[in-house]
Backbone bond lengths (Angstrom), bond angles and torsions (degrees), N, CA, C in turn:
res aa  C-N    CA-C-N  psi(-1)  N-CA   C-N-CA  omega(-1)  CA-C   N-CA-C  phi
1 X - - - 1.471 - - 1.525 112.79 -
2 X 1.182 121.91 -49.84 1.722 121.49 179.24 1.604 106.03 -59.34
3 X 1.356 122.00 -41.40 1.284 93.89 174.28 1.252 145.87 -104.06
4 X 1.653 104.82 6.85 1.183 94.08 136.71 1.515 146.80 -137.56
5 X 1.825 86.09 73.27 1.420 95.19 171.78 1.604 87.17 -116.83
6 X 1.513 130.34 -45.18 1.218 113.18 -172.57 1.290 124.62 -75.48
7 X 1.620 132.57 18.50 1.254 129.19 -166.55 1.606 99.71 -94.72
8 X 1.759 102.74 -47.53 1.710 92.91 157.63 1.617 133.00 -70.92
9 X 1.298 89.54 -14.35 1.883 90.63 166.54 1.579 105.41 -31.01
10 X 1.948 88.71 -74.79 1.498 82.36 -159.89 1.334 123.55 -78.72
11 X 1.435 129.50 0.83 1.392 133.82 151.42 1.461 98.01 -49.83
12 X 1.128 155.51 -103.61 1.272 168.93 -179.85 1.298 112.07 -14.45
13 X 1.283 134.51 -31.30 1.481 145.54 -169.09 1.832 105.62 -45.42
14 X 1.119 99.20 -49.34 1.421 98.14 -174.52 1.376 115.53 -88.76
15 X 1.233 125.25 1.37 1.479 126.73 -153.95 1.469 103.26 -76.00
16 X 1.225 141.21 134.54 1.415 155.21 140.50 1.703 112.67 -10.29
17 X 1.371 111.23 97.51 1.877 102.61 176.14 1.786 106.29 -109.90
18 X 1.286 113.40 -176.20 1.291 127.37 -169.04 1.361 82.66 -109.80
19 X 1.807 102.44 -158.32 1.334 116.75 -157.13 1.434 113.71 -68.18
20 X 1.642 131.26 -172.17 1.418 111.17 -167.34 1.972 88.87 -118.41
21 X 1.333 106.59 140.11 1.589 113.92 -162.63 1.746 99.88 -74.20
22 X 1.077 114.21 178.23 1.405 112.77 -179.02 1.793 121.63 -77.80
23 X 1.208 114.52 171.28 1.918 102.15 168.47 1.338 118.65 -67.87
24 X 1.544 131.23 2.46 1.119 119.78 179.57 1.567 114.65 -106.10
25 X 1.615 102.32 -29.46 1.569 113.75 -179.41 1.977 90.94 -60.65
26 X 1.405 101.75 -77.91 1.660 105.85 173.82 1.573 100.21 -17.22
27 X 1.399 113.93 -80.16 1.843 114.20 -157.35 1.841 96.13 -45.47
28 X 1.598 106.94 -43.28 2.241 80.34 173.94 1.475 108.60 -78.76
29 X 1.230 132.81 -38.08 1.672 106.83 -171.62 1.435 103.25 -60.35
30 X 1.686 150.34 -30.15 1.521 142.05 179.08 1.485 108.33 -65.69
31 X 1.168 124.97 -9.96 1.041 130.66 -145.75 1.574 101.27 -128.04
32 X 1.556 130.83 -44.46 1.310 136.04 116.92 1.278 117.56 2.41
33 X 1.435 102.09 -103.93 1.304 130.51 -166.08 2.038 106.33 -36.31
34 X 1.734 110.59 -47.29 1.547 130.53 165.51 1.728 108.65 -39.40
35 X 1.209 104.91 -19.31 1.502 85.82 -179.75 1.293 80.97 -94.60
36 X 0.940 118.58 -84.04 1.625 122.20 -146.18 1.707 103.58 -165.63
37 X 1.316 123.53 -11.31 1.666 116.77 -171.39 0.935 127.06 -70.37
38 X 1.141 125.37 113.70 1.686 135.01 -172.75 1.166 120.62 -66.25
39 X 1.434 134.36 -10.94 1.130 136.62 -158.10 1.483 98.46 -121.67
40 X 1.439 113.91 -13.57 1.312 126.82 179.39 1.870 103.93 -72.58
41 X 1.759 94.33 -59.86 1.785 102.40 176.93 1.395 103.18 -63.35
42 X 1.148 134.51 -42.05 1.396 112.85 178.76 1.653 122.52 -75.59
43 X 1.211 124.64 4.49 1.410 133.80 141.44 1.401 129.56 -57.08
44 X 1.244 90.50 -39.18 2.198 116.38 -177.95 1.807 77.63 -92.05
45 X 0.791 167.07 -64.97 1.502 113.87 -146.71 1.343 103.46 -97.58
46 X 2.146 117.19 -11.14 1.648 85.66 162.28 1.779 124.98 -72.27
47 X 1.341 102.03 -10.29 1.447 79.84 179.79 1.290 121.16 -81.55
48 X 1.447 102.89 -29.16 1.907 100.03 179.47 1.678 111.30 -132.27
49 X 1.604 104.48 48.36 1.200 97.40 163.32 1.817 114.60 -94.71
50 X 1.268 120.14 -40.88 1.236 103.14 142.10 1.517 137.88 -13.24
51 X 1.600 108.86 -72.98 1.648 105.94 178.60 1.506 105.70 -54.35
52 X 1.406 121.69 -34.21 1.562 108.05 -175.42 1.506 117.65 -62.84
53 X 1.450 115.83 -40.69 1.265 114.66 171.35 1.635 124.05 -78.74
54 X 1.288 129.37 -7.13 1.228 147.22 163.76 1.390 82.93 -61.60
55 X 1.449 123.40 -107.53 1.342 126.85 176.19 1.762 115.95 6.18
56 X 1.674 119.12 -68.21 0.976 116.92 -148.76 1.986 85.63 -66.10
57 X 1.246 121.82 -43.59 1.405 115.90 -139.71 1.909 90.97 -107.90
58 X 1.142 108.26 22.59 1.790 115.58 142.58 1.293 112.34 -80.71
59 X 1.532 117.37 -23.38 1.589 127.45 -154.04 1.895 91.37 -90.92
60 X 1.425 121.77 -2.82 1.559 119.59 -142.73 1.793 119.61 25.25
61 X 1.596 103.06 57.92 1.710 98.44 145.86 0.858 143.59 -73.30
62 X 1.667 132.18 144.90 1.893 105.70 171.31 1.108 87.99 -62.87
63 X 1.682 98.11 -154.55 1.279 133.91 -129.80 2.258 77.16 -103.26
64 X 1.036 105.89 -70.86 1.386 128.45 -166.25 1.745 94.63 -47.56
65 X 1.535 119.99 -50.35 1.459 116.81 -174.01 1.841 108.16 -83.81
66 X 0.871 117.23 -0.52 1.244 142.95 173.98 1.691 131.78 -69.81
67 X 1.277 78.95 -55.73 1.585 127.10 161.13 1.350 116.03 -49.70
68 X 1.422 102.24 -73.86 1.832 119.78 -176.33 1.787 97.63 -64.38
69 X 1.379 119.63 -44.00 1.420 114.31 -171.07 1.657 98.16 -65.35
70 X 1.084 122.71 -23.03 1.334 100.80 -179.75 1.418 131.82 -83.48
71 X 1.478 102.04 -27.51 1.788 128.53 159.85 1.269 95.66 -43.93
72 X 1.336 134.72 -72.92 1.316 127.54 -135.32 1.765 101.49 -96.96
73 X 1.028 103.69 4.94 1.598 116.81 -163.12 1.817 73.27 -98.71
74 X 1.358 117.17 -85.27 1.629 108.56 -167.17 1.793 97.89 -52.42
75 X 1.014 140.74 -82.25 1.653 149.45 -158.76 1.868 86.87 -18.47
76 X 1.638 109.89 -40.51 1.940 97.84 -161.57 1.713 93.30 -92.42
77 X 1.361 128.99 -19.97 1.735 118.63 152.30 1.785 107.65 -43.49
78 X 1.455 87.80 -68.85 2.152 79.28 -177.23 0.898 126.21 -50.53
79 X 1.061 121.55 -48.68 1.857 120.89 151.00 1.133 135.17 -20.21
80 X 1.696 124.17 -55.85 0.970 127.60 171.27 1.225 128.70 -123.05
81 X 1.182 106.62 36.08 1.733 125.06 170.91 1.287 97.79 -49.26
82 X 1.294 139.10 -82.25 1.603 140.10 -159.35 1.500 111.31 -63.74
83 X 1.524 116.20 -1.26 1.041 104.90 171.97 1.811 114.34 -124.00
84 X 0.594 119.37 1.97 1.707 121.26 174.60 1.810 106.64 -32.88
85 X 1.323 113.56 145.93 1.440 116.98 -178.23 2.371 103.72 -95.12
86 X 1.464 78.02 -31.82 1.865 87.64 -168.87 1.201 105.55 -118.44
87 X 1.249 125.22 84.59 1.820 116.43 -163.42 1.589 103.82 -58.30
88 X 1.522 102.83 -53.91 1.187 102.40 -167.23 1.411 129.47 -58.18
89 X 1.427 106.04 -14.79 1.416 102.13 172.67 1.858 116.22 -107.47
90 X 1.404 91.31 51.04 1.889 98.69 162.78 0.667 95.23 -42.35
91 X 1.876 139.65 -76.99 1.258 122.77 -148.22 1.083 121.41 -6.18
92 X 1.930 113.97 -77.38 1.559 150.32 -114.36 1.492 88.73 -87.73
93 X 2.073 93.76 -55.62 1.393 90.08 178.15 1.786 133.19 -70.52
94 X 1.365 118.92 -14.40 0.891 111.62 152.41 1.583 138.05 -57.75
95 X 1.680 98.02 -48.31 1.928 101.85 -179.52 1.613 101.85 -62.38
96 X 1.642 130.83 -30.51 1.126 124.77 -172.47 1.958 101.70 -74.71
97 X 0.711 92.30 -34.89 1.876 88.88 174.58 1.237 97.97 -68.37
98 X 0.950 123.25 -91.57 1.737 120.90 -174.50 1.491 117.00 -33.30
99 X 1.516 128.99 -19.25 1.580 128.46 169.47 1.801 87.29 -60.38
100 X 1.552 102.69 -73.66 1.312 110.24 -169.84 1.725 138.39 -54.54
101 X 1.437 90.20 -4.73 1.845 92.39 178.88 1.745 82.96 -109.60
102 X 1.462 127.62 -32.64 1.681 112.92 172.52 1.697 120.51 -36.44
103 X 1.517 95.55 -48.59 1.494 105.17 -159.87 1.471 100.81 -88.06
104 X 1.158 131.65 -1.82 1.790 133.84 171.62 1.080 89.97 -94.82
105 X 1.468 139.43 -36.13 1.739 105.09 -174.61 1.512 102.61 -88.75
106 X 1.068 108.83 -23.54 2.081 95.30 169.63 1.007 108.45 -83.87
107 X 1.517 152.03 26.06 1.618 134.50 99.99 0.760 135.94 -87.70
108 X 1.821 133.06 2.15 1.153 158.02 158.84 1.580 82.91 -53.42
109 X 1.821 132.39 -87.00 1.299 151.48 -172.80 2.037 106.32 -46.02
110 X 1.356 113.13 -30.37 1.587 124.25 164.74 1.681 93.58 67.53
111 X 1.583 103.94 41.68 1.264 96.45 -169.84 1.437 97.03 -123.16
112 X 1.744 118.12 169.85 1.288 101.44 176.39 1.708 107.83 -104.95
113 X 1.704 131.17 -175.00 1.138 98.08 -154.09 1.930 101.46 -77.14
114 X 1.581 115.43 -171.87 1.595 102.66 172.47 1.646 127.57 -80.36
115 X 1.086 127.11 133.16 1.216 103.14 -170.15 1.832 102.43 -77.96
116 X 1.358 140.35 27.43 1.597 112.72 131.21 1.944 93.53 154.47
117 X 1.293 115.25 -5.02 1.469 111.25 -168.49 1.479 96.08 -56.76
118 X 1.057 148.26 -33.65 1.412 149.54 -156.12 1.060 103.67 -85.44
119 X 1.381 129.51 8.29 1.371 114.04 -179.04 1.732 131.02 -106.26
120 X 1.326 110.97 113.91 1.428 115.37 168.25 1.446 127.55 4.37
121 X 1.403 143.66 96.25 1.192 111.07 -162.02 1.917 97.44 -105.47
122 X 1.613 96.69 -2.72 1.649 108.06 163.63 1.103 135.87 -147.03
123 X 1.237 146.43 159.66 1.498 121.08 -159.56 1.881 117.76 -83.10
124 X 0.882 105.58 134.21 1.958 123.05 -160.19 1.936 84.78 -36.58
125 X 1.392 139.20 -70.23 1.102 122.43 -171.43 1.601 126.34 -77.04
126 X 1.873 111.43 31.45 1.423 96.23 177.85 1.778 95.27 -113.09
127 X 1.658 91.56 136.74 1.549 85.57 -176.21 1.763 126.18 -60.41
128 X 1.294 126.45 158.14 1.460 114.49 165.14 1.392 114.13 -78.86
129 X 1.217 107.73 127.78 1.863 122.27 152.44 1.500 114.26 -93.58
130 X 1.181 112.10 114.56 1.086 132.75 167.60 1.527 107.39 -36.06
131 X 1.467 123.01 -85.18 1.341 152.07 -172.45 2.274 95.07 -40.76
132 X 1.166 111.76 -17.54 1.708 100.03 175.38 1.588 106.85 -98.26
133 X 1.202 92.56 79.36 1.510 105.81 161.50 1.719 120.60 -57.83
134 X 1.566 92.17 -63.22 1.177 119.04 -164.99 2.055 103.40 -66.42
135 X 1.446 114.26 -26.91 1.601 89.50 165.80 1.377 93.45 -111.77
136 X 1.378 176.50 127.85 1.123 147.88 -57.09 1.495 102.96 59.51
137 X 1.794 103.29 -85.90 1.717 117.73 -179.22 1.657 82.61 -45.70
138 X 0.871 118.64 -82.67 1.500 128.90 -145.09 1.660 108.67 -34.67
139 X 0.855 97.96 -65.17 1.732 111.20 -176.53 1.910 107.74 -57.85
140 X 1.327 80.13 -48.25 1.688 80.13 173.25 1.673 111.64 -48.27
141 X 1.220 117.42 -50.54 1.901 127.36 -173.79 1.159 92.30 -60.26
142 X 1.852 125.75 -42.77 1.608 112.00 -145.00 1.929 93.62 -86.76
143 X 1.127 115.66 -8.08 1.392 108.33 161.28 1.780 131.40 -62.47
144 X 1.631 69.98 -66.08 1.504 103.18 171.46 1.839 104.04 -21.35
145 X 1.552 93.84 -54.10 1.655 94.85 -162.75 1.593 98.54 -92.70
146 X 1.279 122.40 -8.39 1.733 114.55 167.87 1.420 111.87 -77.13
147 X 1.441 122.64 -27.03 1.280 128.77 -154.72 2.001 100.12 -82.68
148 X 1.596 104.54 -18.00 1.637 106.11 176.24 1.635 101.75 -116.28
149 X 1.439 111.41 40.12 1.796 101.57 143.08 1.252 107.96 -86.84
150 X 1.198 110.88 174.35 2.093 110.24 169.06 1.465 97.45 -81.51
151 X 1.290 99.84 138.02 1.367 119.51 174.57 1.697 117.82 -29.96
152 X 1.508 117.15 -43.99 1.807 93.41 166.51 1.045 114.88 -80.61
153 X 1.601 145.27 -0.76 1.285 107.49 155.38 1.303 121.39 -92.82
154 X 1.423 127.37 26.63 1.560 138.03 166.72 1.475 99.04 -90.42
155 X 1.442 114.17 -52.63 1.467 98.75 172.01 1.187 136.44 -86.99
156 X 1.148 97.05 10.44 1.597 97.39 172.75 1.951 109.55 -108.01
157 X 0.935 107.71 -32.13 1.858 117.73 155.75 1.421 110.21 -50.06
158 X 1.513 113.27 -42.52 1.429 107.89 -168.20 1.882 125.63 -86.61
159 X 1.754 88.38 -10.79 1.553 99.67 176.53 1.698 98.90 -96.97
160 X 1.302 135.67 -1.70 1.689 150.65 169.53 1.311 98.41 -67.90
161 X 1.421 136.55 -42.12 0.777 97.91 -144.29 1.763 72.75 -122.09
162 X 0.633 134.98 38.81 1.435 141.00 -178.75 1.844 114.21 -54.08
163 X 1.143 131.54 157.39 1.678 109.27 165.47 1.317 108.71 -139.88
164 X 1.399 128.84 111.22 1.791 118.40 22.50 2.008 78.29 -93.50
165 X 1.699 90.43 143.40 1.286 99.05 169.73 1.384 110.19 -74.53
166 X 1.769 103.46 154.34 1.009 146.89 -169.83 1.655 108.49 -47.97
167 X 1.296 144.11 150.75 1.632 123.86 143.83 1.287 134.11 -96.62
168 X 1.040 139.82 141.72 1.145 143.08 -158.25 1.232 110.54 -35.89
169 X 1.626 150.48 -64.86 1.037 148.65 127.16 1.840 113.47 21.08
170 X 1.210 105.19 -58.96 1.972 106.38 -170.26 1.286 87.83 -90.69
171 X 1.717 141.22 -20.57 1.172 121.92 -170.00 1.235 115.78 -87.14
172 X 1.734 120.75 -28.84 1.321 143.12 153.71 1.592 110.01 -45.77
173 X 1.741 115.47 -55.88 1.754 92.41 -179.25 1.492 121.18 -92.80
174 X 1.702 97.79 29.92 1.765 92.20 -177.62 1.447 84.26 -106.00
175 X 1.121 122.55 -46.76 1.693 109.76 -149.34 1.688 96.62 -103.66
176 X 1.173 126.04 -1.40 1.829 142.11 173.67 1.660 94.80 64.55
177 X 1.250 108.91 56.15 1.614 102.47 177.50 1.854 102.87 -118.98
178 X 0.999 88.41 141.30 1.965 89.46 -178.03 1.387 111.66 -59.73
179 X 1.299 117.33 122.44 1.595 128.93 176.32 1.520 122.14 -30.60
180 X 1.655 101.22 -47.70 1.843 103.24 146.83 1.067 159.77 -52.38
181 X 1.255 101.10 -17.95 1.376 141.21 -177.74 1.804 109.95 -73.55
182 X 1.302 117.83 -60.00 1.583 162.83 174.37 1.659 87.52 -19.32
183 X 0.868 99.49 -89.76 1.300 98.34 -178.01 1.751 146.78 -35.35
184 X 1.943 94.44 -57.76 1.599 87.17 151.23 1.137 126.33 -102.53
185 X 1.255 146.89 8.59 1.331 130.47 125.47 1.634 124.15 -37.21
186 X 1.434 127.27 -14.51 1.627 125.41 -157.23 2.053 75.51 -103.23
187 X 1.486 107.27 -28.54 1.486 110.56 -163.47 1.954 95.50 -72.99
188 X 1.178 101.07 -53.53 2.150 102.96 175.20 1.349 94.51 -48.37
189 X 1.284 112.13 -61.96 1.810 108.59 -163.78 1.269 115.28 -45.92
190 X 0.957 116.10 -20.90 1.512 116.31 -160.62 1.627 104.93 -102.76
191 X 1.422 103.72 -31.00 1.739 112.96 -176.52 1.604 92.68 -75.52
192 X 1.360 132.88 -35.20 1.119 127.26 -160.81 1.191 109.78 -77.71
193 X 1.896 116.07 -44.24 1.059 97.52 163.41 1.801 133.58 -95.52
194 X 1.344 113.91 31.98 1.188 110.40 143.33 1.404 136.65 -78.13
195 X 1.666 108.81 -12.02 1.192 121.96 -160.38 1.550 98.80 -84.71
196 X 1.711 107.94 -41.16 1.724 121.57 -168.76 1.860 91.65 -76.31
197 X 1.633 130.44 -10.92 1.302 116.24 176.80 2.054 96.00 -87.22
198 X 0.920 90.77 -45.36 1.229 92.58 168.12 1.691 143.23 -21.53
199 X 1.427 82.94 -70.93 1.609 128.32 170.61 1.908 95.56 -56.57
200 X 1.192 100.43 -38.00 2.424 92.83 -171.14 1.885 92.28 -107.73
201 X 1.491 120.54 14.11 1.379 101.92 170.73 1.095 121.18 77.68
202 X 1.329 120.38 7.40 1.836 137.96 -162.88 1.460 99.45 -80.81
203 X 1.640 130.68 -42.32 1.308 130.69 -118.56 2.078 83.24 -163.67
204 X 1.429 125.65 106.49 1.259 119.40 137.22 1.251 138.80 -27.93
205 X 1.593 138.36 132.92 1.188 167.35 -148.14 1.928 89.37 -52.86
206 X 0.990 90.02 -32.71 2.113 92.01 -154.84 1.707 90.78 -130.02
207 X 1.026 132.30 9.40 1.553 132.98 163.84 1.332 114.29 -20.32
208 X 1.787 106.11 -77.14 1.370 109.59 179.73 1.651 122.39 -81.25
């Protein structure tokens, strides 16, 4: 049964979902899926296979360590499907597994995290046009100036903008920041990096 429910996990991890279902629809697909229904787990990773890979690439993984964190992130769901204490909040417990299998493969790797070459500068299914030079430049700078916040407000910007984003709850047990917190910290992050658009001339004095 674990393998093959998690082999499409991680095919699916990145896939594009709609809105996020309620705690009770969730509490039957975990509960589904606990017997044995396949159609149940492949419900659970459209709803939060996204957050798992959000998660992994707050952590700056490649693509390949990224990958494995997400295997082992679903493989410890199958595991303990029949036993969860809060069904409804897979989420939390999922982004908190995936914090914790992120940060074992970046000492698994004995590396520290990257400071930002790995990063997307468009989304994997939008085609390239040659002829956009000019946002090309653009996106390239608007990195440039994400890549020198301190690392939680990269990961915490990068699970914001997540799709379907995250709730406060999964954003709290991925990055272990208090649910209160979430907010004005997302408010610094955002001043800070207006300041680094600022700082390259990208973005007027009073922009944001």
């Amino acid at each position: 049964m674990p393998d093959t429910m998690v082999r499409p996990a991680i095919r699916a991890t990145r896939n594009t979902t709609g809105g996020r279902r309620d705690g009770a629809a969730v509490t039957r697909l975990v509960h589904a899926a606990a017997r044995g229904e396949h159609a149940a787990w492949d419900a659970l990773v459209d709803e939060f296979g996204n957050l798992v890979w959000a998660v992994t690439r707050a952590h700056r993984l490649s693509d390949a360590d990224a990958a494995d964190v997400a295997g082992a992130t679903w493989l410890a769901l199958v595991e303990n499907l029949g036993r969860l204490r809060d069904v409804e909040r897979v989420g939390a417990w999922l982004a908190t597994t995936a914090r914790r299998e992120s940060l074992r493969a970046l000492r698994r790797a004995k590396r520290q995290v990257p400071t930002g070459d790995e990063l997307d500068s468009e989304p994997a299914d939008t085609p390239h046009v040659g002829a956009d030079l000019l946002t090309e430049e653009r996106d390239a700078a608007l990195w440039r100036a994400f890549d020198r916040l301190p690392e939680r407000d990269q990961a915490l910007l990068r699970l914001l903008v997540a799709d379907p984003q995250p709730t406060y709850q999964e954003i709290s047990a991925a990055l272990q920041m208090p649910i209160g917190g979430i907010g004005p910290t997302r408010a610094r992050s955002l001043e800070r990096l207006r300041r680094e658009l600022e700082r390259d001339g990208l973005v007027a004095a009073d922009a944001f």
